[in-house]
C-alpha positions in Angstrom: 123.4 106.6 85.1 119.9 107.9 87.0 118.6 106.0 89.3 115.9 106.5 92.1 117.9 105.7 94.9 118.1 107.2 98.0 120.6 105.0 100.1 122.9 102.1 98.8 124.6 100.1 101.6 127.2 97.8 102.3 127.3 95.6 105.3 130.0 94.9 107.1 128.2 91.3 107.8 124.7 89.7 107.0 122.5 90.2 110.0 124.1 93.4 109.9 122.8 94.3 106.4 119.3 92.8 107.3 119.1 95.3 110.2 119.6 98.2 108.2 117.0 96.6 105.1 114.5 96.5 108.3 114.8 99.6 109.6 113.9 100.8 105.8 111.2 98.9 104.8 109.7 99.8 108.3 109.7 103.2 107.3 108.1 102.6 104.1 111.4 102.4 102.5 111.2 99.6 99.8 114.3 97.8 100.5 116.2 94.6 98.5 119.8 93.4 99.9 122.0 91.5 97.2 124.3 89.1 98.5 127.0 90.2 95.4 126.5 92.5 93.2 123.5 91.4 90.5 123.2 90.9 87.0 120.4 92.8 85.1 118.1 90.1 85.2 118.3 89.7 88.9 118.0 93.7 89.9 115.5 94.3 87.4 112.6 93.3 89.2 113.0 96.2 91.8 113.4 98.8 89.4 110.7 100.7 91.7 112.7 100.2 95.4 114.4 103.3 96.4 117.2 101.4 98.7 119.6 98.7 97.5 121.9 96.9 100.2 124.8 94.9 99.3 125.7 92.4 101.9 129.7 91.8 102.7 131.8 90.0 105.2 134.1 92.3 106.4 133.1 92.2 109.9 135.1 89.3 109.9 137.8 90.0 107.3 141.5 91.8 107.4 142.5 95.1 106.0 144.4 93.6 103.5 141.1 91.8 102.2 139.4 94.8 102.5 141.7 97.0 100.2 140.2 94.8 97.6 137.6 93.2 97.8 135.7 96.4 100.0 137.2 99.0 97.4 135.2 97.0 94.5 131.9 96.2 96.8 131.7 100.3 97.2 132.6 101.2 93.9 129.9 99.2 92.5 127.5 101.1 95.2 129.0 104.2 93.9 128.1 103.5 90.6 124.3 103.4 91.3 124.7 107.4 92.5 122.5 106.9 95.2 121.9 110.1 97.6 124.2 108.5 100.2 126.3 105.3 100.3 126.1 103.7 103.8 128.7 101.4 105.1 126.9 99.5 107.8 128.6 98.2 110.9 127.1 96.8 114.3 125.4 98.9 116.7 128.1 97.7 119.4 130.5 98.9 116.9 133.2 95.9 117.9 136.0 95.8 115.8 140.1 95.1 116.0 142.7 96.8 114.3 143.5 93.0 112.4 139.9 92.2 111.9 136.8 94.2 111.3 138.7 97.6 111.1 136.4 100.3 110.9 138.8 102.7 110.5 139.9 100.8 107.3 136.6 100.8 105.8 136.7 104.9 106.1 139.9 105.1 104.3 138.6 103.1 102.0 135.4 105.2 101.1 136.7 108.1 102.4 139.4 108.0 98.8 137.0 106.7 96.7 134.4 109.4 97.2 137.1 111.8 97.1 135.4 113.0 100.4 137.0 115.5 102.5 135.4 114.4 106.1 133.1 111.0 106.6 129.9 111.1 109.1 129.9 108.6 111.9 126.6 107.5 113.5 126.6 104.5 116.1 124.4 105.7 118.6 120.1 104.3 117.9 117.7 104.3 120.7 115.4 102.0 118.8 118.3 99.1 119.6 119.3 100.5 122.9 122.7 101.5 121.6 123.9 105.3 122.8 126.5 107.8 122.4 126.7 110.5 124.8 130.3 113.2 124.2 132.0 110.2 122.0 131.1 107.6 125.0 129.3 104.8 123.6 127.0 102.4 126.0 124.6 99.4 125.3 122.0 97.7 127.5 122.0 94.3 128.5 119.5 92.6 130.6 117.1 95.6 131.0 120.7 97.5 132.3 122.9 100.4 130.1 126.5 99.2 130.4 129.5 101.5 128.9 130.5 99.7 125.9 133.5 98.9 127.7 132.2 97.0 130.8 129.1 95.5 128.9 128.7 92.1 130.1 129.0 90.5 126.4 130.8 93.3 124.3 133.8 93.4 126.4 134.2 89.6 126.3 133.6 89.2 123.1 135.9 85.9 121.2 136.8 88.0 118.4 136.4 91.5 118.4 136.5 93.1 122.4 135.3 96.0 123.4 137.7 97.4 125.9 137.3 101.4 125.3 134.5 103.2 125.4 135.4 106.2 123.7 134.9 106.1 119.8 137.5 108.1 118.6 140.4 106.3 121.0 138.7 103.3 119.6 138.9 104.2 116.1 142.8 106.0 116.8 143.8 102.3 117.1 142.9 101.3 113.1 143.6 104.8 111.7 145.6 107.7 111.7 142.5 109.5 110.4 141.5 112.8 112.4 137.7 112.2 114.1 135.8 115.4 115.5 132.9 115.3 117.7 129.5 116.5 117.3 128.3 116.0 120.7 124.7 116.4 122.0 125.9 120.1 123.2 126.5 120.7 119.7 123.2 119.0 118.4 121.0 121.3 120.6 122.5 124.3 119.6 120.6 126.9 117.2 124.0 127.4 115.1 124.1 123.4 115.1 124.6 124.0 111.3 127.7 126.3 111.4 129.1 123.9 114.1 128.9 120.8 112.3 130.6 122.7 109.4 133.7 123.9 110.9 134.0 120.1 112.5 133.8 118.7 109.5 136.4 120.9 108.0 138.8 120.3 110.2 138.4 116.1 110.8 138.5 113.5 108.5 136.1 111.5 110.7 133.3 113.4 112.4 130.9 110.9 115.1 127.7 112.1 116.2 126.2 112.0 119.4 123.0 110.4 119.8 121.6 110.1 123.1 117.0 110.3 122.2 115.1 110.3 118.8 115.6 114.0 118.6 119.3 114.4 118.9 119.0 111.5 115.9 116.2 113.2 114.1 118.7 116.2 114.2 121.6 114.1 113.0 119.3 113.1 110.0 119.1 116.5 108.6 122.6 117.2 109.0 123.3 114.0 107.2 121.1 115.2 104.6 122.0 119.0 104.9 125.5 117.9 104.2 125.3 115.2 101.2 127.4 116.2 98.1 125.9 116.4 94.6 127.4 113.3 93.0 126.7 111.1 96.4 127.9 111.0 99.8 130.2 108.4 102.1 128.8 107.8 105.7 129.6 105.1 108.3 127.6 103.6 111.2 124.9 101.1 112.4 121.4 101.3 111.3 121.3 104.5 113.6 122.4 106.0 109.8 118.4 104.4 108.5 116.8 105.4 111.9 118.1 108.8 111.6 117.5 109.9 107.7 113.8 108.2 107.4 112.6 111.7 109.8 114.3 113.8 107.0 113.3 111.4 104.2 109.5 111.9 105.5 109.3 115.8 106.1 110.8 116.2 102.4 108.0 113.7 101.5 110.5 111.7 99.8 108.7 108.4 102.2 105.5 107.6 103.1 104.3 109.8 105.8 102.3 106.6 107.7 104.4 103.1 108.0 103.3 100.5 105.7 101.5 97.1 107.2 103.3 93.7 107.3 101.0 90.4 107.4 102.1 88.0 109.8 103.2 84.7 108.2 101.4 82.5 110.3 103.4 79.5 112.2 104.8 76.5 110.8 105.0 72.7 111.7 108.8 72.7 112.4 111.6 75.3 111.5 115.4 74.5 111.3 117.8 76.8 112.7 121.4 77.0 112.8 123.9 79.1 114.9 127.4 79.8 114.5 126.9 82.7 117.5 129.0 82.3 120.9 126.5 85.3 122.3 125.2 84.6 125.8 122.2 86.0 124.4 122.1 83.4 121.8 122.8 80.4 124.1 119.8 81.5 126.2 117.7 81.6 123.0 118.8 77.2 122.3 118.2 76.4 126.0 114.9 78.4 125.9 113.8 77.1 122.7 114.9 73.2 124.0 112.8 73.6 126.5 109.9 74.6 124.5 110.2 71.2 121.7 113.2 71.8 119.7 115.9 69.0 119.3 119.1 70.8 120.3 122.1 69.4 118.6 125.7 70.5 119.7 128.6 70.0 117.2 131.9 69.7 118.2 133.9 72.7 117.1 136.9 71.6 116.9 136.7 68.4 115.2 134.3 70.5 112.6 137.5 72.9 111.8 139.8 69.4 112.2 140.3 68.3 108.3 140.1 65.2 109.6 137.2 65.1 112.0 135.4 67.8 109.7 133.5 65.3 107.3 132.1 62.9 110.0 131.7 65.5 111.9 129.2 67.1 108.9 127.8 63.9 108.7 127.0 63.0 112.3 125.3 65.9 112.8 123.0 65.9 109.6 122.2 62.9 110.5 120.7 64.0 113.8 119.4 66.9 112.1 117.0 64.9 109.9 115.6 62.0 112.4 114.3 65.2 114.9 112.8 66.5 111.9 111.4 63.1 110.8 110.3 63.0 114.1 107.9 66.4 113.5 110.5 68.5 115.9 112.6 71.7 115.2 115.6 71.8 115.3 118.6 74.2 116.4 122.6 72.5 115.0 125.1 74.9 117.5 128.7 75.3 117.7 128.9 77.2 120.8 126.6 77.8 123.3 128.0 81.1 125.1 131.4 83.0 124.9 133.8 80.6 126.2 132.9 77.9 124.2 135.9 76.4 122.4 137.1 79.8 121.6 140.1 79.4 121.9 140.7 76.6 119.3 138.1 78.9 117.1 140.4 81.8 117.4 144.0 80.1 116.7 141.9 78.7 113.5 141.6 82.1 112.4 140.0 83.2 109.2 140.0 80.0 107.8 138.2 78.3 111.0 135.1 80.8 111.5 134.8 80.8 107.5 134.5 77.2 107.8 132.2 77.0 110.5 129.8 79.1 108.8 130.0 77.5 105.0 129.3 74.0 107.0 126.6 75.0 108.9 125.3 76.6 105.7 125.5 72.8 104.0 123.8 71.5 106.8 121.0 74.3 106.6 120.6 73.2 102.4 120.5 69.7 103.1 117.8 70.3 106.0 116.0 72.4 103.4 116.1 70.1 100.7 115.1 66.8 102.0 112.1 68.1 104.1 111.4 70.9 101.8 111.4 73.7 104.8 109.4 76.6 104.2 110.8 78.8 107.6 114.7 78.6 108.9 117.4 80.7 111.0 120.7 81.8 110.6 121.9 83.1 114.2 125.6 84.3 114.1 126.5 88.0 112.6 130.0 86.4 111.6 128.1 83.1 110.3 125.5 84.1 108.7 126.9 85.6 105.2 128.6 82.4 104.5 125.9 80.2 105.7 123.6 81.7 103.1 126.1 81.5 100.7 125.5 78.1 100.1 121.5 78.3 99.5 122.4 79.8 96.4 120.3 82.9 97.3 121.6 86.2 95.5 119.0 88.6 97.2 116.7 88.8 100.5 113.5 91.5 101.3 111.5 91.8 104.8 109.0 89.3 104.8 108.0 90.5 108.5 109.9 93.0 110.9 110.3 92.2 114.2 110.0 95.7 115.8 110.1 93.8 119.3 113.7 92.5 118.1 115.1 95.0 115.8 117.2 93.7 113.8 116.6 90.8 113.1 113.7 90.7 110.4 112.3 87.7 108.7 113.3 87.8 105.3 111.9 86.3 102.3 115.2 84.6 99.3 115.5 85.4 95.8 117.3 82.5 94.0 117.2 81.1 90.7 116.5 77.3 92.5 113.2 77.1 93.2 113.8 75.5 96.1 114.6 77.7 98.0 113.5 81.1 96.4 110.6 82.3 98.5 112.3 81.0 101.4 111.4 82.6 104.6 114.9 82.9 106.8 115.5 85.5 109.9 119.1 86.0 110.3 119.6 87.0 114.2 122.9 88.6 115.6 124.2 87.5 118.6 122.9 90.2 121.1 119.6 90.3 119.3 116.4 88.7 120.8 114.3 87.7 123.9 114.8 84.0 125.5 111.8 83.0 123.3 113.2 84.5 119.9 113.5 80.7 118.0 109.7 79.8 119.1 108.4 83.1 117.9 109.8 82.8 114.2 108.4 79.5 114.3 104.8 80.5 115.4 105.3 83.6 113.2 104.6 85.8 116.2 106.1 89.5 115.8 
């Protein structure tokens, strides 16, 4: 099977997979995400796009899970014998040996691509995420923080960042060898020769990126190194940020970004958030403050079987008189990192899966009975299952935000007209300024 395809991705959860989609169509990439893998009728009309994203939950998922249901996502990326196959994971690179593994997801690719070594790239300057000699470091409130002892990351609920170092990280969830091609190596005129003997004697090599030319110089090694039949690489959307320079000097891109009309604002939005990010809770008290009808829902009777129902109901309710009422609205579950997480993370699986296929229901109903042309899903973890149940089966950029990358608005494909042509931003839970919710409802990028 030919195809045109220069990257196929999987990622590890939706916002996730709408960051690296951005970062594409940005470039002049032309870019769909599928939510599961299509039929012919569905891919067909973007025969012409030259990137194809497939949108997954293992962010939140076991190993066990992903021995299955990963190995089939990938294999059905494989099949499209795209230049590269991308496993996408967050910029902050969070992830537990019992949830999230990273390391898994290499093994994984790493046998099916029959791949001796797999390319690591976390570090992108574009979202303020850096690796400097394997240490990787974020910024939070204008500040760079080690990963470590950044004021979120390291209290995450679910995932906690509590090393620094990449490769100690990644030592935890496998026993797989990972080399380092530091920024040393990426300045050096025998880079090339370098990055070869690393990768022949790791199973894992991570790259440095510190500035857009240490990641316009992981690009072409990236590229340099790609095998005939397609290649397996692992990272955030630094992997995108970092092959669009080599894309454009092969003229494989368009050498001058295309233009994005805005979208114009909109009477009222709905938007609802699964995320226990600080970042996020400034966002709802921001947003409150500037007309939106906040409504907080009680986590744990929502993951209580026998509080979940009225609990639904309650808050649907509320949902629909503020938009009667000609207000937005924002339905939350947590509003910061220690709320209820505790009762959240003794739910396990089963409770943060809930949480997000709920908050999905509410988000259909909200859709359907005021036929909403403009919503948000904030939540990395929440998101894939709240759009589950729109029945959309594939999203494109509608608008970048290149003020908060990452989090794009989106236009749905589904088969209900309802909601195909939807416009939906799906926001992680570091992503955005205090006023992110307003601007997505006045279409400001």
């Amino acid at each position: 099977m030919s195809t045109p395809f220069l990257l196929s991705y999987y990622g590890d959860d939706l916002t996730g997979s709408t960051d690296a989609m951005e970062s594409l169509s940005l470039h002049g990439v032309k870019t769909v995400l599928f939510l599961a893998p299509p039929s012919k009728d569905q891919l067909a009309p973007f025969a012409d796009y030259s990137a194809i994203g497939l949108a997954g939950t293992s962010r939140s998922e076991s190993p066990e899970w992903m021995e299955t249901h990963l190995k089939k996502a990938l294999a059905w990326l494989k099949s499209l014998n795209a230049s590269l196959c991308h496993y996408k994971v967050c910029s902050t690179f969070d992830s537990a040996p019992d949830i999230g593994n990273i390391g898994k997801a290499v093994e994984v690719g790493k046998a099916l691509f029959e791949q001796s070594c797999v390319p690591l790239v976390v570090g992108a300057p574009q979202l303020k995420r850096y690796t400097v000699f394997g240490q990787h470091f974020a910024v939070f409130d204008g500040e760079v923080h080690r990963i470590d002892r950044h004021p979120v990351m390291s209290r995450h609920p679910v995932t906690p960042m509590a090393e620094a170092d990449l490769r100690r990280h990644l030592a935890k969830q496998t026993p797989l060898s990972t080399g380092l091609a530091d920024v040393l190596c990426l300045e050096s005129v025998e880079v090339d020769a370098q990055v070869d003997q690393l990768s022949h004697s790791n199973d894992i090599l991570l790259f440095d990126t510190l500035n857009r030319d240490h990641q316009a110089k992981v690009g072409e090694q990236l590229w340099r190194t790609r095998l005939p039949g397609g290649s397996y690489v692992v990272g955030s959307s630094a992997v995108e940020y970092a092959l669009v320079n080599t894309w454009r000097e092969h003229a494989l891109i368009p050498s001058n970004p295309p233009l994005f009309s805005s979208p114009g604002s909109v009477e009222k939005i709905a938007v609802v958030s699964g995320s226990c990010s600080e970042v996020t809770a400034r966002q709802i008290r921001f947003a409150e403050a500037h007309g939106f009808r906040a409504i907080a829902i009680d986590v744990v009777n929502l993951i209580d079987e026998h509080t979940h129902a009225e609990t639904l109901h309650q808050a649907l309710e509320d949902a629909i008189e503020a938009l009667n009422q000609g207000e937005s609205v924002i339905v939350y579950t947590a509003m910061g990192p220690n709320s209820d997480a505790d009762a959240v993370h003794q739910g396990g699986e089963t409770a943060r899966h809930l949480i997000g296929r709920s908050l999905g229901q509410l988000l259909r109903k909200m859709v359907e009975i005021h036929g909403l042309k403009r919503t948000v899903i904030a939540g990395g973890d929440t998101s894939s299952h709240a759009l589950s149940q729109l029945g959309v089966h594939a999203l494109t950029t509608r608008l970048p935000l290149p003020e908060t990358p990452g989090s794009p608005l989106c236009t749905t494909h589904s088969d209900q007209p309802a909601f195909n042509g939807l416009e939906v931003a799906l926001k992680g839970g570091q992503i955005g300024g205090e006023n992110y919710f307003t601007s997505i409802r006045d279409g400001v990028a």
